[in-house]
C-alpha positions in Angstrom: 125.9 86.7 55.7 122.8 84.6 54.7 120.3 85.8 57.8 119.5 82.1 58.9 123.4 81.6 59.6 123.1 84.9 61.7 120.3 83.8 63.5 122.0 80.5 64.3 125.2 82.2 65.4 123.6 84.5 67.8 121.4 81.0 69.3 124.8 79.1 69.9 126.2 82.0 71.8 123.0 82.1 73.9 123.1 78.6 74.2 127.4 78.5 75.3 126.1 80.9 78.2 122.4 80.4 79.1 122.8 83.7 81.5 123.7 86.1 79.0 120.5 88.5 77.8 119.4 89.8 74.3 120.9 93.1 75.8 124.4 91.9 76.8 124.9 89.4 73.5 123.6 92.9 71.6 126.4 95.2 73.6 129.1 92.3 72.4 128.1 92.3 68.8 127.8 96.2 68.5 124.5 96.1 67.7 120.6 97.0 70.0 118.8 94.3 71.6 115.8 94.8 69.4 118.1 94.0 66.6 119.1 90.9 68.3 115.2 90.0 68.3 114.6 90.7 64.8 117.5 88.3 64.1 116.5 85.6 67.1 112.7 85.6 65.2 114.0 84.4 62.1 114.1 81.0 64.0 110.4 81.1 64.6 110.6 79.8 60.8 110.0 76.3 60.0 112.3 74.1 59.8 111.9 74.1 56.2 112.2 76.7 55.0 115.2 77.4 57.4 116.7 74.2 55.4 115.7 76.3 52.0 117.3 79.2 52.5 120.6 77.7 54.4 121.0 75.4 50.9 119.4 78.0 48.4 122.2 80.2 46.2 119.6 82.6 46.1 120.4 85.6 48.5 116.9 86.3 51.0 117.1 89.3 52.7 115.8 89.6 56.7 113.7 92.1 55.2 111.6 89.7 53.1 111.7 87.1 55.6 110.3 88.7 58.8 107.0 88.7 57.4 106.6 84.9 57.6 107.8 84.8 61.4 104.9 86.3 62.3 102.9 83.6 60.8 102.2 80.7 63.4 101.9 78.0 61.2 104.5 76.4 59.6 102.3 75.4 56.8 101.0 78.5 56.0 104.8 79.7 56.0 106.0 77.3 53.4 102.6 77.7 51.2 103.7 81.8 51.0 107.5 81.1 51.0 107.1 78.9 48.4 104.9 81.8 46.3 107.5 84.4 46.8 110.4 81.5 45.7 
């Protein structure tokens, strides 16, 4: 599964139930809460590049995006995605 479409999944079940945690949505989905936060962060992305990767046929790995989340600017982001693209 493309890891923006994972990331969005895991939002609209947060969103159906405001009240559930990172922990409980992790225990449903077999998985940690920390892994549930590396998957949430993808969404720190901008907009996009979210757009990018949700069209693109090419197959981006979490592992080569989590580097840009940390980045706070959404300029910067695309100026880098766009290098590694």
């Amino acid at each position: 599964m493309n890891p923006i479409h994972e990331a969005l999944r895991i939002q609209n079940i947060k969103d159906q139930d405001e009240s559930l945690s990172n922990s409980q949505i992790a225990k449903q989905l077999g998985c940690s809460r920390v892994r549930i936060t590396q998957i949430l962060n993808l969404l720190k992305l901008s907009p996009n590049i979210q757009k990018q990767i949700l069209n693109s046929d090419k197959n981006y790995t979490e592992r080569q995006l989590r580097p840009f989340t940390q980045i706070n600017s959404y300029q910067t982001q695309e100026k880098l995605f766009q290098k590694m693209s």
